[in-house]
N, C-alpha and C positions, 0 to 999 in steps of 0.2 A: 234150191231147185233151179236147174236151167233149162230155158228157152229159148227156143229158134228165134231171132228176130232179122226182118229185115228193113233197116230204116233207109226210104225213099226221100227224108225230108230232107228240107238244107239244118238241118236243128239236130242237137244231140237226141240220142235213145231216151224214153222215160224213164225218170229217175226216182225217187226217194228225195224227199223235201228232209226229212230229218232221222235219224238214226231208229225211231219206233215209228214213223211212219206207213200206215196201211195201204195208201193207194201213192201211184206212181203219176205223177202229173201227165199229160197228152196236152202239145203244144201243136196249134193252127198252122199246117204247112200250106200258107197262101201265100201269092206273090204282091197281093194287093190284099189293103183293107176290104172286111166283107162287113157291110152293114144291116143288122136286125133291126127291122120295126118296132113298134109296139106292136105286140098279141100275134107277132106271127116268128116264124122258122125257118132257118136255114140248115143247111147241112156243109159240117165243114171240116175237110180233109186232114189229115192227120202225117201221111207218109208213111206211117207204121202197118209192117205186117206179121203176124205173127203164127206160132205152131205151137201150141199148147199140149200137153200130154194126155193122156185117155182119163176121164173121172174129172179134167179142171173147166173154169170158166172164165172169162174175164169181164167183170162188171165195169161200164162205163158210169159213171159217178158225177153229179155235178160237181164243181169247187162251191165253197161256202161264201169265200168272199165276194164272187160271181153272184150269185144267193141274195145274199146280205144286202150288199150294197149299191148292188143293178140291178134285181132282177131276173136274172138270166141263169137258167138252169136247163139241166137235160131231158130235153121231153119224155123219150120212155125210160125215165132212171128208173129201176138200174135198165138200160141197157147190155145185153146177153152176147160174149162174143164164144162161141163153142169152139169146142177142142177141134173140130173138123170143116170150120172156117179156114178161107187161108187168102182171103179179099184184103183191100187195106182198112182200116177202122179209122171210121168215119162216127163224128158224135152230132148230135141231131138237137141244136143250140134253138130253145124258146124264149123269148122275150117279155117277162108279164108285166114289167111294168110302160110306165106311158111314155117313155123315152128312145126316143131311137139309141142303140148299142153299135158302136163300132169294133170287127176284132179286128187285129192287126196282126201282122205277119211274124209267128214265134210265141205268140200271146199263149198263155195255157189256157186251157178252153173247159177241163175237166181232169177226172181223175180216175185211174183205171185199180181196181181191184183185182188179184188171181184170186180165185176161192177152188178147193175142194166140195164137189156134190156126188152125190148118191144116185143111182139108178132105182127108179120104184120098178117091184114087181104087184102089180094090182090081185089082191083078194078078193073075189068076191062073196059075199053075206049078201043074208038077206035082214040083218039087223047089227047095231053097232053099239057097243059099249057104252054105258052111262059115265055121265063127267057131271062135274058140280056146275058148267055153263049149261049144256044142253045143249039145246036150238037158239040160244040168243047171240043175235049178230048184234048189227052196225047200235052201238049207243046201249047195248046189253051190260057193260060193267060201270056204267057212271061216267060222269063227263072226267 
């Protein structure tokens, strides 16, 4: 499938880390190191803009290793970029653990997913089918 992209960065386009790879890396277009706290947020530019086709989305994704091994993951993962955005994407970096995080300039920051979705058309009932859950939510099937 192809995409309109327009990359503003000084950095190559988002790639594919490996040949079955799901999400496309998104690398920090800053001029300067941007430093995260502990337990707080920044937000940080990417240079990427894009045009997606009618029915796609593009999930912003933390990286794992970011994860793992700092801490530092994407506040509202997934992050929603829709087909009729055309702004630059921008990923919205948390800090959880007790260390201040430094990025730096080119750093991959996250990882961007294209998915296929559905438009709902809503039914309305005034009652809903039986399922073997029911009504059990949060802690309903066991730890």
């Amino acid at each position: 499938m192809k995409v309109k992209i327009v990359n503003r960065s000084a950095f190559p386009p988002p790639s594919y880390a490996t040949a079955l790879s799901a999400g496309m890396d998104l690398k920090a277009d800053i001029a300067e190191p941007m430093t995260v706290a502990p337990l707080c947020r920044i937000t940080v530019p990417t240079g990427i803009f894009i045009e997606l086709p009618a029915g796609y989305e593009a999930q912003i994704r933390p990286r794992s290793g970011l994860a793992a091994g700092h801490g530092i993951t994407v506040l509202n993962a997934p992050g929603t970029i829709d087909a009729d955005y055309r702004g630059e994407i921008k990923v919205l970096l948390v800090n959880l653990s007790d260390t201040e995080f430094t990025v730096n300039p080119g750093e991959r920051i996250a990882q961007m997913v294209v998915a296929k979705h559905e438009k709902v058309e809503w039914e309305l009932v005034s009652d809903l089918g039986q399922s073997g859950r029911g009504t059990g939510g949060f802690g309903s099937t066991g730890i």
